[in-house]
C-alpha positions in Angstrom: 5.3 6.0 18.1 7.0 3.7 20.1 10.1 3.6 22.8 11.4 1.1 21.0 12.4 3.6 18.2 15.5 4.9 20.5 16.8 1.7 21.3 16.1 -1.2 18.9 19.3 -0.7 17.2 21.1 -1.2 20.7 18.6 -4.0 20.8 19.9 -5.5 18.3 23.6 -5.1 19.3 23.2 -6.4 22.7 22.0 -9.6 21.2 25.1 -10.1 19.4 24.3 -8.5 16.3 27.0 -6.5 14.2 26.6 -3.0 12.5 26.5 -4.9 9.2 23.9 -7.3 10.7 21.7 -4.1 11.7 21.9 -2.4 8.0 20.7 -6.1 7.0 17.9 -6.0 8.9 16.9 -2.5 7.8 17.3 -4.0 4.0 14.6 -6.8 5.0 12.8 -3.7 6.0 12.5 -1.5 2.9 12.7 -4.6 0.5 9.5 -5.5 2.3 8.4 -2.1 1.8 8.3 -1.0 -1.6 7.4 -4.9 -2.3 4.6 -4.2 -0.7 3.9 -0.5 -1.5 2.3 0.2 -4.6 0.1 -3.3 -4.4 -1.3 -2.0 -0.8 -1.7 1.8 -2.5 -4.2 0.4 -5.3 -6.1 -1.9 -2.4 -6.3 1.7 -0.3 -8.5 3.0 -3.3 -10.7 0.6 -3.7 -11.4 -0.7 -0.1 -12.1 1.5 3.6 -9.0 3.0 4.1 -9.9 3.6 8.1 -9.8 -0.8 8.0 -6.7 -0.5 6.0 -5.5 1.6 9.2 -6.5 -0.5 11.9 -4.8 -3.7 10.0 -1.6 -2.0 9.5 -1.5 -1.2 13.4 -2.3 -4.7 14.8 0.3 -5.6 12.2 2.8 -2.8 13.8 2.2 -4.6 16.9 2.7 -8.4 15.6 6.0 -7.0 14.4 7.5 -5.9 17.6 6.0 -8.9 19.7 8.2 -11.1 17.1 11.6 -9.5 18.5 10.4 -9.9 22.2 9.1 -13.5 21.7 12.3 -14.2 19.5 15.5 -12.2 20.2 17.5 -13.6 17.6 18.3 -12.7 14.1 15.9 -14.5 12.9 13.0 -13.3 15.0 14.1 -9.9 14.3 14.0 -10.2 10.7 10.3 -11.2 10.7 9.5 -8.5 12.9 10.9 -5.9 10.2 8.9 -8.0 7.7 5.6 -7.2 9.7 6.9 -3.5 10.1 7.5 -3.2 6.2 3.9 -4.5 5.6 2.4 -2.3 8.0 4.5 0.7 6.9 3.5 -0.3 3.2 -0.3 -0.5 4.2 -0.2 3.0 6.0 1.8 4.8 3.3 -0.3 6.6 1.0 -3.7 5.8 2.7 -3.4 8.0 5.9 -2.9 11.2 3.6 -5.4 9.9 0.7 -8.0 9.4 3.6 -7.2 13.0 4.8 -7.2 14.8 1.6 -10.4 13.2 0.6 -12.0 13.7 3.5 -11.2 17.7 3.2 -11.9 17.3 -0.3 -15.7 16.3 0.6 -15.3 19.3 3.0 -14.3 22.1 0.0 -11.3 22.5 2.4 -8.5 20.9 0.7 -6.6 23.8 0.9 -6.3 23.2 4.5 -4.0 20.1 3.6 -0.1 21.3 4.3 -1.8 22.7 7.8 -3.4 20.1 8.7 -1.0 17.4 7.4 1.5 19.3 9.4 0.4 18.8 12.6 -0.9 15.7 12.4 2.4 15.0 11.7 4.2 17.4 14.7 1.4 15.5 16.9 3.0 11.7 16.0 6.8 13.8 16.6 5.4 14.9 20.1 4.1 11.1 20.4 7.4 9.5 19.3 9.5 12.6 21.4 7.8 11.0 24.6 7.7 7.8 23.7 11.9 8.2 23.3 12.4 9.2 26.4 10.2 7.2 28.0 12.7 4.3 27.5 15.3 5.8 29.5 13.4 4.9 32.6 11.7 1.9 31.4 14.8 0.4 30.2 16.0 1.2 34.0 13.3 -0.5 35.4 12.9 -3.9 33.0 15.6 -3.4 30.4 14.7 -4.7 26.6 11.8 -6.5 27.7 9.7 -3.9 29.5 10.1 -1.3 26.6 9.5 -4.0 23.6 6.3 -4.9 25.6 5.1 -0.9 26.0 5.6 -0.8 22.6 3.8 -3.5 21.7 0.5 -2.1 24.0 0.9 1.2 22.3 0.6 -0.5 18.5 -2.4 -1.7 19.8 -4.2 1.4 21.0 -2.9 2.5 17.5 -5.2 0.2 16.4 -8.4 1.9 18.3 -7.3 4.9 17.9 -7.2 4.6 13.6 -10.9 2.8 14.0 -12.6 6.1 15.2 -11.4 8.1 12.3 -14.1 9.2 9.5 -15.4 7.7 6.9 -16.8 9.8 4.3 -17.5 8.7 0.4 -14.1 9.9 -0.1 -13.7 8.8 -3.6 -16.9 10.0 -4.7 -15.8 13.1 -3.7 -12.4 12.6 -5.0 -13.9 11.7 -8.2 -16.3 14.7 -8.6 -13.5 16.7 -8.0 -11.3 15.3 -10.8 -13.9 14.7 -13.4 -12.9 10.6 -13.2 -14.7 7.2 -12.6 -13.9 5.3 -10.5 -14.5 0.9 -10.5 -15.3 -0.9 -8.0 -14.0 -4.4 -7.2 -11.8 -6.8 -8.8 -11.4 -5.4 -12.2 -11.3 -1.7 -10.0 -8.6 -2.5 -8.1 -6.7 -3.3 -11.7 -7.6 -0.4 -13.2 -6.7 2.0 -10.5 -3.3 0.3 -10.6 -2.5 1.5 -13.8 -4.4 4.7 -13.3 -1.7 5.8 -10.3 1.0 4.1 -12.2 -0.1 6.2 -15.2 0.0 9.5 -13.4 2.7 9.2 -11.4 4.9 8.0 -14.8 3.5 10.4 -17.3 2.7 13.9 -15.3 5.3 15.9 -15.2 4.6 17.7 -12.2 3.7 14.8 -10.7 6.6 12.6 -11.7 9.2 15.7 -10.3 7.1 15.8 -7.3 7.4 12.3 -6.2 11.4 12.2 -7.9 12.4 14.9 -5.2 10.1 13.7 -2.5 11.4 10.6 -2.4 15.0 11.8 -2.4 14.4 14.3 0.4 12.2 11.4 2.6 14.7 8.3 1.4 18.2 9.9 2.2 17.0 10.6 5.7 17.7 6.8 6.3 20.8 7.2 8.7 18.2 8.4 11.5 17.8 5.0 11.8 21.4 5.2 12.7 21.1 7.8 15.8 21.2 5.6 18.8 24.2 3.8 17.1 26.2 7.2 16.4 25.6 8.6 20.0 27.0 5.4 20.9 30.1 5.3 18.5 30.8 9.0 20.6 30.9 7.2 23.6 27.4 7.8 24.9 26.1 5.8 28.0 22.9 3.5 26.6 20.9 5.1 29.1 21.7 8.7 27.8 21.2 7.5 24.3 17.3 8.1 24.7 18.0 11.8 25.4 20.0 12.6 22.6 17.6 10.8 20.1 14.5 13.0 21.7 16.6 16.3 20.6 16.4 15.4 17.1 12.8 14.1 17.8 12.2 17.5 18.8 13.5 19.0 16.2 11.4 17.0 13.8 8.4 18.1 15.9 9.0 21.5 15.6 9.7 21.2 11.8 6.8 19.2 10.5 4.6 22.3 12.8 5.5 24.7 11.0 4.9 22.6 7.5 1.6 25.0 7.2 3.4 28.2 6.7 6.2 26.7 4.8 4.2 24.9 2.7 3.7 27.4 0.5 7.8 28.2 -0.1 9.2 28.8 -3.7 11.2 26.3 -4.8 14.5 28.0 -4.1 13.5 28.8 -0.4 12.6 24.6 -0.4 16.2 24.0 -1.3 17.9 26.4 0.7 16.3 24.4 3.5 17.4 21.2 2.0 21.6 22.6 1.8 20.9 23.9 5.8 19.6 20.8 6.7 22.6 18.9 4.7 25.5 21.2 6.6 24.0 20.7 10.1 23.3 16.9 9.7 26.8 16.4 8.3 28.4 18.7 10.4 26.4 17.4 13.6 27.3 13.8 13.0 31.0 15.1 13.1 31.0 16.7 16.7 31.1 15.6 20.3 27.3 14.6 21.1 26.3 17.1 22.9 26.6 19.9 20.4 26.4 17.7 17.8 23.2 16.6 18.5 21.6 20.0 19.1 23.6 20.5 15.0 21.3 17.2 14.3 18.0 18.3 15.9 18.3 21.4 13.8 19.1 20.2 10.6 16.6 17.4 11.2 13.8 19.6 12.0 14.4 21.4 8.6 14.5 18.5 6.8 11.4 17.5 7.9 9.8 20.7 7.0 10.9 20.0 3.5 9.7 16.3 3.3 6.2 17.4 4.7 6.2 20.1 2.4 6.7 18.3 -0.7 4.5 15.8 0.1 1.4 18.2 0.5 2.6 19.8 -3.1 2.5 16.0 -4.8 -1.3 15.9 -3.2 -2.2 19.2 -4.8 -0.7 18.1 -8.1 -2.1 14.9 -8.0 -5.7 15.0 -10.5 -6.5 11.4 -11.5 -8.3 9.1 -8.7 -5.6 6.8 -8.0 -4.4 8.9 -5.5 -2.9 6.9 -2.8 -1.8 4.3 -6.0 0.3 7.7 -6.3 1.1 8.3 -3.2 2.1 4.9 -2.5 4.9 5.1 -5.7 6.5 8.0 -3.7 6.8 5.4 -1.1 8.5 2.8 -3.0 10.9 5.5 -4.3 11.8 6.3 -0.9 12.4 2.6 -0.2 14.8 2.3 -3.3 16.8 5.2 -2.0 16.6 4.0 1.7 18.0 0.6 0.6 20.4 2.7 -0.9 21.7 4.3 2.7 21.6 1.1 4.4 23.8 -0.9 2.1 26.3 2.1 2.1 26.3 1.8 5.5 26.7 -1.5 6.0 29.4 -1.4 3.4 31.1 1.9 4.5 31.3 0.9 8.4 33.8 -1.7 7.0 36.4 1.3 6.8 35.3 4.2 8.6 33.6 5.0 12.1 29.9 5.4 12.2 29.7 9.2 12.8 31.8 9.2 9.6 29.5 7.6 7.5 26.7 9.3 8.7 28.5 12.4 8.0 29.1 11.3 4.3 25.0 10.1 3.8 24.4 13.8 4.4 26.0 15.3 1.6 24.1 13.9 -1.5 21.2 16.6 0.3 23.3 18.9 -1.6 22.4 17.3 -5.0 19.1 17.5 -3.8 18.9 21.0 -3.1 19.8 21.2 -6.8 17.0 19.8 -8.1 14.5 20.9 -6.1 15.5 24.5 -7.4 15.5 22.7 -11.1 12.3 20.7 -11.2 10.0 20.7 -8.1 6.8 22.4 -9.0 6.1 26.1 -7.9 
């Protein structure tokens, strides 16, 4: 997690960009994304997945040196392309590496838990790392915290290289009962294995349907920075207010291991709190507004990290991150989604506004989560 998360947007801006520019950037993003996502998802079972790591962060890092080295829209449009390609190499591998190294442990059960805090950990990361740019952006402006950032990527990098490497698949495989192939025709065949599974299983399919809705129409974070500002913010406070609803996430994906476990009506009574304070939040004067966000925000990613651990219990074939890395794309589809409504919708209405309005289809959510998610 970088300190560039809190203030790229305002990056953007201050180099001339408009608010419709921005959502066009973000579309280069997730188009690169879900391009990307299945493709890498079939490469991350049948190759190291630690490697697959370590080239997604140097990647990460290549991305963010593009919109120092080039601050135009240009520049920043290939540094989202690197970001979607690193994003795309990392979804679905970190958790298939962690599930099958628990798997070769007998400890998958220990999933949601684990998978929880790994996650609160990179929140505690990223809550630093936003607030850190208050005072680096005091001291060097742009350039000091797109450089940081850049450093940080790369100690990414060292840090993904000393994970394990156990036969995961073999134990993967053992525990499904499958076979898996191993090098050109492999990677062929465990595309359409995870293709298979995640289009034909109905638990799986239903899993990775609401998943994606519940990770996808959290797009307008991307959007924080820009609403504090739209209320009138100081850039230098902007940092502050984007940490609270880091915070929140932080203390939401922690307590992923006891939620876990939550019926599908408790899931989506989370989902409708999490739609009202969002909404709500994006409404008010920032500084209760944002403590509305944090909240709603931490519940909401409670429920994302929750579903995801209950698409890796359902999962049984061996394409898992093939499986995963479909749940990614979906999300991309539906992120796309947010960004071109905001692009569109700030046309006509203020940012909060729109924000405000991105929230609601949570409620539709909440719905289905009660009508289809597994128990």
């Amino acid at each position: 997690m970088v300190p560039l998360y809190a203030v790229y947007s305002l990056l953007f801006t201050a180099h001339g960009l408009s608010v419709g520019e921005v959502s066009s950037l973000f579309v280069v993003w997730s188009v690169t994304s879900f391009l990307c996502e299945v493709p890498s998802g079939a490469w991350a079972d049948t190759v190291d997945r630690r490697l697959l790591l370590v080239l997604s962060a140097l990647v990460y890092a290549a991305g963010f040196a593009a919109w120092m080295l080039f601050p135009h829209y240009l520049g920043f449009a290939a540094g989202f392309v690197l970001w979607g390609l690193s994003s795309a190499m990392m979804s679905g591998t970190f958790e298939s590496l962690l599930y099958g190294e628990l798997v070769a442990r007998h400890a998958e059960t220990q999933y949601p838990r684990i998978v929880g805090w790994a996650h609160s950990a990179a929140m505690t990361a990223n809550l630093v790392a936003t607030v850190s740019a208050a005072p680096l952006l005091g001291l060097g402006g742009f350039p000091l915290v797109g450089w940081t950032s850049v450093v940080i990527a790369l100690v990414q990098a060292l840090l993904a290289a000393t994970l394990p490497t156990s036969p995961h698949r073999q134990a993967e495989d053992a525990d499904t009962g499958s076979v898996t192939e191993t090098g050109g025709l492999g990677y062929v065949a465990m595309l359409r294995a995870g293709l298979h599974e995640a289009a034909t299983a109905v638990d799986v399919r239903n899993t990775v349907l609401i998943a994606a809705l519940v990770v996808g129409l959290s797009a307008f974070d991307e959007y924080f920075p820009l609403l504090a500002k739209a209320h009138g913010v100081d850039v230098t406070m902007v940092p502050w207010l984007v940490g609270l609803a880091v915070l929140g996430q932080v203390i939401g994906t922690a307590l992923a291991g006891r939620t876990a476990g939550m019926s599908p009506r408790t899931m989506a009574a989370v989902v409708t709190g999490a739609a009202v304070l969002l909404s709500g939040g994006a409404l008010l004067p920032p500084m209760v507004g944002f403590v509305a966000i944090a909240l709603g925000y931490g519940l909401l990613n409670n429920a994302m990290v929750a579903s995801g651990a209950r698409l890796q219990r359902v999962i049984r074939g061996p394409g898992r991150a093939t499986v995963t890395s479909v749940l990614g794309f979906g999300e991309e589809i539906v992120a796309l989604t947010v960004y071109g409504a905001v692009a569109g919708g700030t046309q006509l209405v203020s940012v909060p506004v729109v924000v405000a309005l991105l929230c609601l289809p949570l409620l539709v959510v909440a719905v289905l989560i009660r009508r289809l998610l597994p128990a």
